[in-house]
Every structure is written in structure tokens, then in C-alpha cells.
N, C-alpha and C positions, 0 to 999 in steps of 0.2 A: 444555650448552655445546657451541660448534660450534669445530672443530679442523680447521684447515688442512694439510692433506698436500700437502707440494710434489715434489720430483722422486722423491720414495721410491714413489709410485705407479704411478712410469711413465708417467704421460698426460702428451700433449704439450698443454704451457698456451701454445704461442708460437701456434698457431693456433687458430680456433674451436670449438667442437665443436657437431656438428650433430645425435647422436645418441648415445647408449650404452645401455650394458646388463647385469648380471651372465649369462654363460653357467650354462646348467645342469650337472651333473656337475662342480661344481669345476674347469671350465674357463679360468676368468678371467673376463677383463671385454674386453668390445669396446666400443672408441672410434673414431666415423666421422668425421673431418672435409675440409674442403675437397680437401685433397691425395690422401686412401685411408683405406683401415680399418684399424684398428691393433687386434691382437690382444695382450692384456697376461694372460701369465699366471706366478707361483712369479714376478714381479718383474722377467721377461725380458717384450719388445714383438717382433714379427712383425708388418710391415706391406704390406699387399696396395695399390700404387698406381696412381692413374688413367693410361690407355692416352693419351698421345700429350700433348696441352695443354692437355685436357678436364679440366674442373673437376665435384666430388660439388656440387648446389646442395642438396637435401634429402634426408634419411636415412628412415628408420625401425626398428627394432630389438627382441628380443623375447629369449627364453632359448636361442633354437636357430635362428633365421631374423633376415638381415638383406637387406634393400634399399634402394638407393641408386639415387636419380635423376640424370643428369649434365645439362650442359647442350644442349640440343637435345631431350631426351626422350626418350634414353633411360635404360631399366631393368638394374640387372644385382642378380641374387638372389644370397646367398650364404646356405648352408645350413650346420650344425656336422655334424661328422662325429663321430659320438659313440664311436668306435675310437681315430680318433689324435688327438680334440681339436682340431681344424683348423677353420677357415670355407672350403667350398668354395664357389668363385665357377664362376656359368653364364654362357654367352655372352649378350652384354648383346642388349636388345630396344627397337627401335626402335619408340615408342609413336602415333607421327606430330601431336604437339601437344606446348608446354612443357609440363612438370611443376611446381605452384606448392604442392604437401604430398601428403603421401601417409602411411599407415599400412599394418602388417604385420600388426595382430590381434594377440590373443595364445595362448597356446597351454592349451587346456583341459585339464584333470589327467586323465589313463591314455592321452592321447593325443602326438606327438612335434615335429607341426608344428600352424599355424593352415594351415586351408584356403581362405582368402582373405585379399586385401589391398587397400586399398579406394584410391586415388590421384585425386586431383582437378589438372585441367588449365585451362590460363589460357582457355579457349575455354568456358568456363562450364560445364563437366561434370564429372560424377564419377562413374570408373569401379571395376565390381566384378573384380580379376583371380583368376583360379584361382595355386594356388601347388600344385597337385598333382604329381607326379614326372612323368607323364604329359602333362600341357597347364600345362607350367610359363608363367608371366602371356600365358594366353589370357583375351581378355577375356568376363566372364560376364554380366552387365549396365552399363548406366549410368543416368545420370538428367543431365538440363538445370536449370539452377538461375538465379535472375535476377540474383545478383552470382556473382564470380570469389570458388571457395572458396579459405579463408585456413589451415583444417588440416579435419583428418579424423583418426575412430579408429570403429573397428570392436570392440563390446561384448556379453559374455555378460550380458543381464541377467535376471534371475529371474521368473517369472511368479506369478499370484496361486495356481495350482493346484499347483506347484513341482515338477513332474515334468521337462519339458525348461526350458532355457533359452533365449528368444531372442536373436537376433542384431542389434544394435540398430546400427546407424549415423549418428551424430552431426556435422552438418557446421557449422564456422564461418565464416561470410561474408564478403566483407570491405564489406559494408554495415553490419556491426553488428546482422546478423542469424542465428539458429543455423536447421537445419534437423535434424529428425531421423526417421528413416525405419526400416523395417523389412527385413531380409538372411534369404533362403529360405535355409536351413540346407544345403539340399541343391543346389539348382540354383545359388543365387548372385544369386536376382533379386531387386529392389530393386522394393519393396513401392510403389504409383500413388498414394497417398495418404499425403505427406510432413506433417509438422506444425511450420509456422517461428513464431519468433516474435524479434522485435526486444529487442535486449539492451541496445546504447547505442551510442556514437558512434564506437568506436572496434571493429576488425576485432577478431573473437570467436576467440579461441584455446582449444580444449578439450583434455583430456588427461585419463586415467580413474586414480580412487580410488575408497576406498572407507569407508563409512560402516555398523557395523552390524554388521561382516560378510558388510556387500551389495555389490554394485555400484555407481557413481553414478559421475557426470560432472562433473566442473568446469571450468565455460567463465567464459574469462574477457576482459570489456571494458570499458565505462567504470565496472566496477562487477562483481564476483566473486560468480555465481550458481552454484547445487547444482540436480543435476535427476536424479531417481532415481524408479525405480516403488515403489509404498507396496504391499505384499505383503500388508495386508489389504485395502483394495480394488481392486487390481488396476489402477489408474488412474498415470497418469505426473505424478510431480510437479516443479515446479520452482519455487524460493524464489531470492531474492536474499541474502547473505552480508551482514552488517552489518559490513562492513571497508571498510580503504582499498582501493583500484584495487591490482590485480597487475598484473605483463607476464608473468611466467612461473610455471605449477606444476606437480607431479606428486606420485601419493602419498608418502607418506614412512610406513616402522615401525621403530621401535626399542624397546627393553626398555622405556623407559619411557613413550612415546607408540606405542601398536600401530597406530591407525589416525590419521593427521596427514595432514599438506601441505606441505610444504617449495617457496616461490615466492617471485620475485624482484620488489622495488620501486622501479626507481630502481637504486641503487647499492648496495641493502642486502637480505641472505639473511634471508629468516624464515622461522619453521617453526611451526605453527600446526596447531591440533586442532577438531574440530566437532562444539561438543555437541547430540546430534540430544535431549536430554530435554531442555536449555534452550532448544534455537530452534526444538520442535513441530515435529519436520519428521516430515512423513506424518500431519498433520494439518492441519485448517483454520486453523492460526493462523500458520503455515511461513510465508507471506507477510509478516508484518509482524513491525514491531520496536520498539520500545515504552518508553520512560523510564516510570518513577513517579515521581509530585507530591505527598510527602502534603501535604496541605490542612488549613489547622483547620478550616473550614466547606460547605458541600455547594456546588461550583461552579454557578452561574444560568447566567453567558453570557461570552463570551471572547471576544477580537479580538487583530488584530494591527497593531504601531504603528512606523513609521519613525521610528527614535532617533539621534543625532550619540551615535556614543563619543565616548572621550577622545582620541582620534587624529583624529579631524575627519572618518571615513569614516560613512558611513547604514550602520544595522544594523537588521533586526525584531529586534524585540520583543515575547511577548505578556502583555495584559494579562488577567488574571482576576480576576473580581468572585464574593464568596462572599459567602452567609448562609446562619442556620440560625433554624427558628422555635423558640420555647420555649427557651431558651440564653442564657449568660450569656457578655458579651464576656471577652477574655483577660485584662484587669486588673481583671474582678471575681471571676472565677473564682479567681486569684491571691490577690486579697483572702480569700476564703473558705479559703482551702489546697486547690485542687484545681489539677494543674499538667498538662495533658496531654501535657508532654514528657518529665516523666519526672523533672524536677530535685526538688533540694530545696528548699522552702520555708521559709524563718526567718521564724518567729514571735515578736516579741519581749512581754515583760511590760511591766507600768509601773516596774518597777526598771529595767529595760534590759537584764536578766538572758535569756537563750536557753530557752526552755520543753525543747527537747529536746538533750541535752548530745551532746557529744563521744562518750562513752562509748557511748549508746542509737545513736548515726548506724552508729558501728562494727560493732556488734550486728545491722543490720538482714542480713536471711539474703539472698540470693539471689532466693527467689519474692518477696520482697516487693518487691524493687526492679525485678521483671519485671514485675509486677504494677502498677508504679506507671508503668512507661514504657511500659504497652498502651493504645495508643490508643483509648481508649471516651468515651462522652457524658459529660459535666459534669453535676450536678445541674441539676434540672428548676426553673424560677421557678414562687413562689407565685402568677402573676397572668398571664392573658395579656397578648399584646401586646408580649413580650419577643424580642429581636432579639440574634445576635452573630454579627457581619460586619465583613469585610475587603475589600481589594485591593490584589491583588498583581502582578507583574510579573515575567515570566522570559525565562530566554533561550535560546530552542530550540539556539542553535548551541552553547551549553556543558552538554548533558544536560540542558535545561529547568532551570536551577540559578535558583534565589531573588533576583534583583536587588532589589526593595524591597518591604517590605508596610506598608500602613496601616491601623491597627486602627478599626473606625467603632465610634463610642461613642453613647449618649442612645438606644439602641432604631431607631439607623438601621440600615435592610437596603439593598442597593445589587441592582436585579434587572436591570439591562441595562446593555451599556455597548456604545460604538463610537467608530471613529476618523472626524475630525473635521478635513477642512482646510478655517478660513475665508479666504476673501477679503481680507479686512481684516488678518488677520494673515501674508500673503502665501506661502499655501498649508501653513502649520505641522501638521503633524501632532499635534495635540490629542486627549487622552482626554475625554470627555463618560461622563458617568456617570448615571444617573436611579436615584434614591432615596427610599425611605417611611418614615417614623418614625412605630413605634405602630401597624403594621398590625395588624389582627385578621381573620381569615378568617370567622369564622361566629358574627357577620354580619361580611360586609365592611365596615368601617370603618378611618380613619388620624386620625392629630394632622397630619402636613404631608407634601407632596411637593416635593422638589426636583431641580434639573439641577446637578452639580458639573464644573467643566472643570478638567483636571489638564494640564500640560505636563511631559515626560518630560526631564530635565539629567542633565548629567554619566556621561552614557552607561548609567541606569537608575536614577535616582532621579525620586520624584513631586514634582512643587510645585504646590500649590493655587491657582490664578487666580481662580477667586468660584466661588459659591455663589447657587442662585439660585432662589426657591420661587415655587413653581408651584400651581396652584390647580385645576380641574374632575376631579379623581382622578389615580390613581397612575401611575406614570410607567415603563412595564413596556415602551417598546419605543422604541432610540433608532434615526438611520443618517444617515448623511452626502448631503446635495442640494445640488449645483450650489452650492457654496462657501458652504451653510448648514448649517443642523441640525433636523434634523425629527423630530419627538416626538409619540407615542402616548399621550395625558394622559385617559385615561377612555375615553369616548365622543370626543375630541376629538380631533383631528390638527392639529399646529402647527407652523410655521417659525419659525424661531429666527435674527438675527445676532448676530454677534458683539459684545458693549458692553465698555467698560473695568471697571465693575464689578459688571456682570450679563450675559447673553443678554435681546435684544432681541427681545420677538413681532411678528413683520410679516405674518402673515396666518394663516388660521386655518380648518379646515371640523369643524362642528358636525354633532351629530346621527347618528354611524354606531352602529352596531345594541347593542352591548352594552357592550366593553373593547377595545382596541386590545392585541393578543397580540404580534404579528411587522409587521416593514416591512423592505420593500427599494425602491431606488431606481435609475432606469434614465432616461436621457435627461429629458424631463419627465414622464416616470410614476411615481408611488408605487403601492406593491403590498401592501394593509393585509390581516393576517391578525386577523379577530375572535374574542374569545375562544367565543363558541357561532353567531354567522351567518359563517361560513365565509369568503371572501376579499373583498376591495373592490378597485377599479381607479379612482384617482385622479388626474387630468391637472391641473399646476400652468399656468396661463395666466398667464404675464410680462404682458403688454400690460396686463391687469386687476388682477392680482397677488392670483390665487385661487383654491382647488383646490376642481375641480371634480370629481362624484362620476358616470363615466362606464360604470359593466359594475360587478355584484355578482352572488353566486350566487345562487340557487334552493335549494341544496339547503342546511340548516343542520348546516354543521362546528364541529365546537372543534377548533379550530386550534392546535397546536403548537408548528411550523415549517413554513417554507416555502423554496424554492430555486428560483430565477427562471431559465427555461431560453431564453427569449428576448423581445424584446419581448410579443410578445402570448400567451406560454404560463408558465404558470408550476404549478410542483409541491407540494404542498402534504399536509401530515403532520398529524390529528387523535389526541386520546387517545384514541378507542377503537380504534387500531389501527390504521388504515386509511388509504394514500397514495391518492393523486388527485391527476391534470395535468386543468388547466381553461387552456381561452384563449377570447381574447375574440372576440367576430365581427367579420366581415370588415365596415369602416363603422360601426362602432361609436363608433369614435372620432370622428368626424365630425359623429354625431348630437348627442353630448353636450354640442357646444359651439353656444351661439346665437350667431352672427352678425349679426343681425338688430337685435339689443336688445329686441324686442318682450315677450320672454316673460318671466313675473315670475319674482323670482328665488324665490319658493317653490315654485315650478312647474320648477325647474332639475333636483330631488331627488326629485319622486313616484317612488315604488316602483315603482309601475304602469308608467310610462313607462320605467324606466331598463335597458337592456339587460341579459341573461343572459347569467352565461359558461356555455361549453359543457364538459360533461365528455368528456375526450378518453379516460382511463383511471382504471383504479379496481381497485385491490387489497389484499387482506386479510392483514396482516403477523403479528396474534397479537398483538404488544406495541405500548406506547404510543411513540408515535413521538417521540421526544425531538430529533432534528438531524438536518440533512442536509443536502448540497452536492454540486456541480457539478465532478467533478474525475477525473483521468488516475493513475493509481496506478505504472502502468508509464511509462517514456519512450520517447515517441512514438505510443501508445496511445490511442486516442479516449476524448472521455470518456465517462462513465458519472453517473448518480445515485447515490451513497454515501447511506446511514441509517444511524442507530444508536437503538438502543433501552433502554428503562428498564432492562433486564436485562443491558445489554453487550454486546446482540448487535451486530455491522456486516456490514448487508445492501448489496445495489446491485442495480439497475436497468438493465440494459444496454441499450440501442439497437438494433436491426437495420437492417441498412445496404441489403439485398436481399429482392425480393420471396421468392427461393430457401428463406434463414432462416425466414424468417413462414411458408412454405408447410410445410417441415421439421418444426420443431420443433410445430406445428399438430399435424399428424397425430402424430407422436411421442407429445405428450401427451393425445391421444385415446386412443392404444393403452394407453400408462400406465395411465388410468382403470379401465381395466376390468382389468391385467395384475398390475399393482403389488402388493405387499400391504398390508394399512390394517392396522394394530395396534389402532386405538380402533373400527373399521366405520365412520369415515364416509367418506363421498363427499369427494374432494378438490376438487373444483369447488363443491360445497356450500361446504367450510370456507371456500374463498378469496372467497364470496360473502355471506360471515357477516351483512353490515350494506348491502352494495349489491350487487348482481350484478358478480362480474370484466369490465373489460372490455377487451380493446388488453394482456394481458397475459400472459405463458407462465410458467405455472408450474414452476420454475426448480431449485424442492427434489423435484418429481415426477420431474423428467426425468433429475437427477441418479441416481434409482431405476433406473434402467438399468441400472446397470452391478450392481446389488446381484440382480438375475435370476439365474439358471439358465443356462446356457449354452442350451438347448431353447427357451426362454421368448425369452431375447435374438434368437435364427434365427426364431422368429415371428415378432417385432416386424416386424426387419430386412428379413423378406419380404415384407410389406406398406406398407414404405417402398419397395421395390424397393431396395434396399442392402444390403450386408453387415455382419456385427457390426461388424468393425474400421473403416468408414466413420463407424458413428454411434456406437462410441468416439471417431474421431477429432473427430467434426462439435462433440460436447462437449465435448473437449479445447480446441480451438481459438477457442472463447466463452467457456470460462474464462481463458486467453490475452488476449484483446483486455481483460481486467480486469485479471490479478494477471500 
């Protein structure tokens, strides 16, 4: 509970406070604000105030040192006199620029004062001052920065070998962007290779806590991030805080929270703790933040749907399509008494009498009821060809919570679904679902394939519009075109409109290589992923009303996934591991289409004739490539290729924007090669070449191997980049940045 102290504290609450502090030695407390500095000690106040009109605009404060900015720019220090308990004030110092923050450091243990204090000026810099008895705020370094900084603090923070501490300085911008740099312990100079990164919209306010027993920093802007060095590898990390927006923090300990936060939202104090074992901070999963779904059946494919709540506003929605093979739906299972939620089951006799009483329910111990609510597999069916599948529907903005499920019954499996606005029904955002009843894998066969279109009411409920069976094989990949619906039925590739009691085929291309896996759709391009001949490139001709089969690879994939990176490139994910970006050649498109009429149309499709895409890159991931997309993790951030894998892993693919990177990180992982250590002995260009030779691609987990060297080993590298360790620490840092 939080306790309001009003005048029994002494502090004056009629005006702001800019700054405070407990003094050391049982001194009191010092409070700065606009007017002077008010020393509050045994319940009496002693107040030191400003010379002539002049107003304090920013503070800073520490156990034994205070400074105050006035307006114009200047500086006056006030030190504690640790004899008669007083703050003595020095003659104030003319900085010759306004002051818009500033910090005072803090003061490190067997020592009395902090020997710098770091102040940032409206003219875009920030300077390092001495606070020595000697060259009291002589200035010792600065640095130029590209917005006007918003605050500053100066931090002891721990290094991986733990003998000294460095000096770390921290600046907030008021672009919404942090900056954080290196303080020579002894001279004061501010280290040429700062590391920023963009935070959010709003001017970044940091202020230092602690985590651990360690150092960290909490900066805070459209969104309350943690950024502390991780003491096993020696690398600086920075996570975002899964809370609402603050405007103000600083540490907080008390008996029963030792290491907290105590920050202001609005018009409300909260006081808040950071579990570093719940949110993996100082490891690779710190970045992200994660609901669970459990699922009755193994998720296929997912989308996301524009739905009217009950209030009349649009909200997503996403929908999830599950099956399992060999598995019995949930109200057969129930039939049989297996319940995989855990409840009870009544079974009744032909009297009408309960088989298990009152008595036995009572009786049941503890494991067995733990036992009965672990979610495991259901009894296996006697037969292939058995199917239990659902679809569901949740809603990210409330924890991914449950809006509706539908159980599919008769041995239907549901393996793709997508959203869907026809034309005809004037832009409605529709679920399309494509379904198999009776599949059997080996051999491949089915009883029927169908296309189900669901519309989402009542702000997450499903309602059934038809049903609608489809014939040339299974129906494994659906996606929305140009106010239709285009479907992957075998070998076959279809357009769909919309009818009142079915989908309507209106055109059709026959004859691609194997199965239709994956599709995406872009202007008038389909973008077919097969399930063993690797991708197709298909142009829908309006005029004729007919898609034509214009660029296919060369090289045979089974295909995955896929993630379309612009019109003529696209990225493409097989099982045995292995990502690859193909685009199509330059006239490609041009050639595919006759103009003419002349040429027959079995002659539109020869093999022979039809253009190759080109492989642009090609890299070796280990695992089977399950999804991936096109997206921005941080805000404002470029994007990136995100993956993920059969095993959980989420990889990404970063861009380089300069020929500088490509030429860097080149040579880096050249040096790696032969540097690094290999645990199993193979060559890491080998492995990454496992099924095609690497190409257009920097080995991303090698280079990470850097920082895991030798100090000796790292000053080798480093000389043969022409660079210093601390550069290509930082070059790493700053690529992981433009991701997480």
C-alpha cells in the first residue's frame, strides 16, 4: 500500500519538484524546485534561493552532490559538507547555451563525490563536465547528436570480465530516439562510436534502476523499454517492457519489493517489479512477448479478419483452422469417455442409474484428477483416414481469448484458410476455408474436397453461407484476387466468384507440376508455391479471362512457404531446410503473353519455352521451414524476413542498406572461418551449403561468434578489418537494432 505524507514531511507540495534525493550520513533529504533548494532535515527545511528573478529550470541530485541549471545557462554546484551537514553552493557558471537536462552521476562506494556530470544543451550537444575541487564544471568532452537531447544519466555498468566498471552514458532524444555511448573513466572523453536506436513517438526519458543486483536503464516513450549488459556475454541488451506507456520512473526498494520501479501514468502512481526469469531478459527470447492458445488440434494455417463488434466499430480478428490425423473429433471422443479437458464424464446405464456414484467422484485422490486434465492424445482409430478438426477464432486485443469454435465432424480436416472480400458482396470480409474428408496420406487419396465461406456476426461468432465441393484434388491453398478467390485444387489453379448458394468457377489453369502448396497474390500476379517443382509465376489476363503460366524455376523445391517481397521477387521456404529469393527476369512478363493470337494455345505452356526465375540467394537453416513474412518488429524499423521453424525456432533475414555492411560483415565472416571454434569440425560454409551452395548471404549465427573469442583473438580479427574491438562490437550491435 502507498501512504500519503503531507506537511509532516516538510516538502513544499505548492510548487514543483524538479529534483530530490536522500542525503548520505542521515542528513535529510534535499528537494530542488523552481524557486531554490530546500534542505529538509530531524523535520526542520533550510532553503538556499535563486539570485535576483532567475528561475532553477532543471535539477539533478545524488547522496552528496547537487546541480541546478538556471535559466540562461547557467550552472551552480552544491556539494554536502559532511561536518556540519549543509549543501554548499559554488559560484554559478556561465555554460554559454540553454540547458534542456542534465545529470550528476552517482557516486561509487569508498568514494565521496561522482567525478562527472554529463548536461545536454538545446544546440544539439552533450557535454561531459568535471565536478573535481580543482576544475569544478570545466568542460571535458562533448558529442553533436541529430535531435535536441530530452534527459541524460551517466552509469556504472558492469562488464563481462567484472573487474572495472564502465561508464556508460545514456541519452534520450526528443525524436523518439535513445543514444548510448561510452565515458573514459579517467579523462572524461565520450567514446566516437555511439549506438542509437529509435524507441517510439514520443521524447525518450531514461532514468537508472536496477535489475539483478545489476545496473540497467529504463527509458521510457511510446512504450517502457529495459536495456542492461547480459554479464555472460558481454553484449548490451535491450527489450521492450510488456506494459502500458509511463511518463515518469525511477528505482524503487522497499522490504518487500527490493528491486522495483515506482512511475507515473496519467494521473495514477504505480509501483511495479521486473521478473528478469519470466521475461528471459539476457537472453534471446527478452525481445518478445507471448500469449498461449491451447488448441485441441495441431494448427495448419491462420489469418486475420475485419469483424463489426457489438458497438458498430471494425476490430481484427484471427481465425485458426486446426486438424489432427489419426484422431477422433471431440464428441466422439466424449462418446468413448476420454475428455481432454479434464471434466467429468457421466455415463449413464439402461436404468438411468449413474455407473460411478457420488461416493467413488469423492474418492478420486489428486493425481488422478491431474492425470485426467494433462493434455495428451485421445485414443488412436482402428482405420485410416480419420480426421478431428476445428475452427476457431480469437481476439488478439483480449490475450488471444476464445470468441468461437466449430467442431468439423464426418473425417473433415480444414488445411488452409484466408480472408476473402468479394465484389458482389461489397467488400465483406469473408472466411474461405478449403477442406478434405477421408484423406489418407500413403497413398494419397480422399472421399471429397470442399471450399466453406464462413461470415464473422455479432462481434465473433461464425455463420455458415454454403459449402461447396470441388473436384481435381485437395484444396491445401486458398488467397484473396482482385475481389475473388483463388484456389490451389491439385494440380489445378482456380478463380472463384462469389454465388448465393455456392462459389462460382470462372476461369481455370490446368496442368502445374505436382500439388499446389502456397499462393499469394499481387496486382495481377499469382505466386504458386508447388509442393516438389518449386515456385510458378502466373499473370491473370482480364481482356481474355485467363491465367497464364509466365516464369517457373529450374531447380526442384518442396515448397513450404512463401513471402512475396515485391513484385518480381519473392522468398520462398522448402522442408529440407533451405530459404531462397528467386525473381523473375527482366521481359519476362512480356514474353508470356501473345499478342498476336497466332500461337496455339498448347504452345502457351511448353516447358522449353517458358522462362526461368533466377536464384538471387540461397541459405541453409537446419530445420524445416514452416512460415514466414515480411514485417518491422521494432517501430520505425525497416523491415526484415522473419521465419519460423518446425522446432520453434524464429529466425530473420535482415537487408543491408550499404555497400559499407556487405563489404564488413564479408570480411568478418571470412576471419570467423578460420577463427571461430566448430564443436562438431565442420566448416561453417560447408554446413550453410548443405543442399545448394550459400549465396547473397552472411552467416549471421558465425558472426555472432565474435564476441564469444578471446580478447587476443577479437584484436586479431579487428586488425584486419582495420578497426577496433569496440567498433565491431558496436557494427553488431547496431544490426541487431535495425531487428529487435
Amino acid at each position: 500500500t502507498v501512504e500519503e505524507v503531507g506537511r509532516e514531511s516538510a516538502f513544499l507540495t505548492q510548487a514543483p519538484t524538479l529534483a530530490c534525493a536522500a542525503l548520505a550520513n542521515g542528513c535529510g533529504v534535499v528537494q530542488v524546485h523552481p524557486a531554490g533548494v530546500r534542505l529538509i532535515s530531524q523535520g526542520k527545511a533550510k532553503q538556499w534561493d535563486c539570485p535576483g528573478l532567475k528561475r532553477i529550470e532543471y535539477a539533478s541530485a545524488n547522496e552528496s552532490q547537487v546541480i541546478v541549471a538556471l535559466a540562461g545557462g547557467a550552472l551552480i554546484y552544491f556539494e554536502l559538507d559532511p561536518v556540519s551537514g549543509v549543501l554548499v553552493d559554488k559560484p554559478p557558471v556561465d555554460m554559454g547555451a540553454d540547458v534542456c537536462c542534465l545529470d550528476v552521476g552517482i557516486v561509487q562506494s569508498g568514494r565521496s563525490r561522482s567525478m562527472f556530470a554529463a548536461v545536454g544543451f538545446r544546440d544539439q550537444t552533450v557535454r561531459i563536465l568535471s565536478l573535481e575541487p580543482g576544475k569544478l564544471l570545466a568542460q571535458r568532452s562533448s558529442t553533436a547528436l541529430r535531435a535536441r537531447p530530452y534527459s541524460v544519466i551517466l552509469q556504472y555498468m558492469p562488464t563481462a570480465s567484472g573487474t572495472v566498471d564502465d561508464v556508460v552514458l545514456t541519452i534520450g532524444l526528443d525524436d523518439g530516439s535513445s543514444v548510448r555511448t561510452g565515458v573514459d573513466q579517467v579523462t572524461g572523453g565520450i567514446s566516437t562510436s555511439p549506438t542509437g536506436r529509435f524507441l517510439g513517438a514520443r521524447p525518450v526519458s531514461v532514468s537508472r534502476i536496477s535489475i539483478d543486483s545489476s545496473a540497467a536503464t529504463l527509458l521510457l516513450s511510446s512504450r517502457p523499454w529495459i536495456s542492461r549488459p547480459d554479464p555472460k556475454s558481454g553484449k548490451h541488451v535491450m527489450a521492450p517492457l510488456s506494459y502500458a506507456p509511463l511518463d515518469h520512473g525511477c528505482s524503487f526498494s522497499s522490504d518487500i519489493i527490493k528491486e522495483g520501479i515506482v512511475a507515473t501514468s496519467g494521473t495514477t502512481l504505480r509501483i511495479l517489479s521486473v521478473d528478469s526469469d519470466g521475461s528471459c531478459l539476457g537472453t534471446e527470447d527478452e525481445a518478445f512477448n507471448s500469449n498461449k492458445v491451447d488448441l485441441r488440434y495441431t494448427p495448419r494455417q491462420m489469418c486475420l479478419l475485419a469483424a463489426d463488434s457489438q458497438d458498430g466499430t471494425k476490430k481484427l480478428v484471427l481465425a485458426v483452422v486446426e486438424c489432427d490425423h489419426n484422431d477422433y473429433s471431440l464428441d466422439k471422443k466424449s462418446a468413448i469417455g476420454f475428455d481432454p479437458s479434464g471434466s467429468e464424464v457421466k455415463n449413464d446405464d439402461a436404468d438411468g442409474m449413474d455407473i460411478e456414484s457420488d461416493e467413488e467422484k469423492e474418492e478420486e485422490d489428486e493425481d488422478e484428477k491431474k492425470v485426467r486434465t494433462t493434455p495428451i492424445r485421445g485414443p488412436v482409430p482402428d482405420k485410416p483416414g480419420q480426421w478431428g478438426s476445428c475452427i476457431r477464432l480469437l481476439d488478439p486485443s483480449k490475450g488471444c481469448s476464445t470468441l468461437d469454435c466449430i467442431e468439423l465432424e464426418d473425417n473433415e480436416a480444414p488445411f488452409c484458410c484466408a480472408s476473402v472480400r468479394f465484389h458482389s458482396r461489397r467488400g465483406e470480409a469473408l472466411l474461405a476455408v478449403g477442406t478434405v474428408t477421408g484423406m489418407t496420406m500413403h497413398p494419397m487419396k480422399f472421399l471429397s474436397s470442399q471450399i466453406v465461406i464462413y461470415r464473422v456476426i455479432d462481434g465473433g461468432k461464425f455463420e455458415l453461407l454454403h459449402r461447396t465441393v470441388v473436384d481435381d484434388g485437395p484444396v491445401l491453398a486458398l488467397a484473396h484476387f482482385q475481389g475473388k478467390l483463388l484456389a490451389g485444387i491439385g494440380q489445378t489453379l482456380r478463380l472463384y466468384e462469389m454465388g448465393k448458394r455456392q462459389v462460382l468457377r470462372k476461369c481455370e489453369l490446368r496442368g502445374l507440376p505436382t500439388m499446389v502448396k502456397t499462393l499469394q497474390a499481387a496486382g495481377d500476379r499469382v505466386y504458386v508455391g508447388d509442393m516438389m517443382q518449386s515456385m510458378q509465376f502466373v499473370r491473370y489476363d482480364t481482356v481474355t479471362n485467363k491465367l497464364i503460366l509466365i516464369a517457373n524455376d529450374r531447380m526442384p523445391r518442396s515448397i513450404t512457404c512463401q513471402e512475396l517481397l515485391d513484385m518480381n521477387t519473392i522468398a520462398a521456404g522448402d522442408k529440407f531446410g533451405n530459404i531462397s529469393v528467386l525473381r523473375l527476369p527482366h521481359g519476362a512478363d512480356a514474353r508470356a503473353v501473345d499478342m498476336s493470337g497466332t500461337r496455339a494455345l498448347w504452345d502457351s505452356s511448353r516447358d522449353d519455352a517458358t522462362p526461368r526465375l533466377e536464384s538471387l540467394c540461397n541459405y541453409y537453416v537446419g530445420e524445416v521451414v514452416t512460415g514466414m513474412t515480411r514485417a518491422s518488429l521494432v517501430a520505425g524499423g525497416s523491415e526484415s524476413l522473419i521465419y519460423v521453424t518446425v522446432t520453434g525456432r524464429i529466425g530473420a533475414l535482415v537487408p543491408f542498406t550499404s555497400r559499407e555492411n556487405v563489404e564488413f560483415y564479408s570480411e568478418l565472416e571470412a576471419c570467423l572461418r578460420k577463427h571461430a571454434p566448430r564443436p562438431t569440425g565442420r566448416e561453417p560454409q560447408a554446413y550453410r551449403s548443405y543442399y545448394a551452395p550459400i549465396k547473397h548471404v552472411i552467416d549471421g549465427d558465425l558472426c555472432e561468434m565474435y564476441r564469444k573469442l578471446g580478447f587476443e583473438e577479437q584484436k586479431k580479427i579487428a586488425d584486419q578489418l582495420d578497426r577496433n574491438v569496440g567498433e565491431v562490437i558496436k557494427k553488431l550491435e547496431d544490426t541487431r537494432n535495425v531487428l529487435l
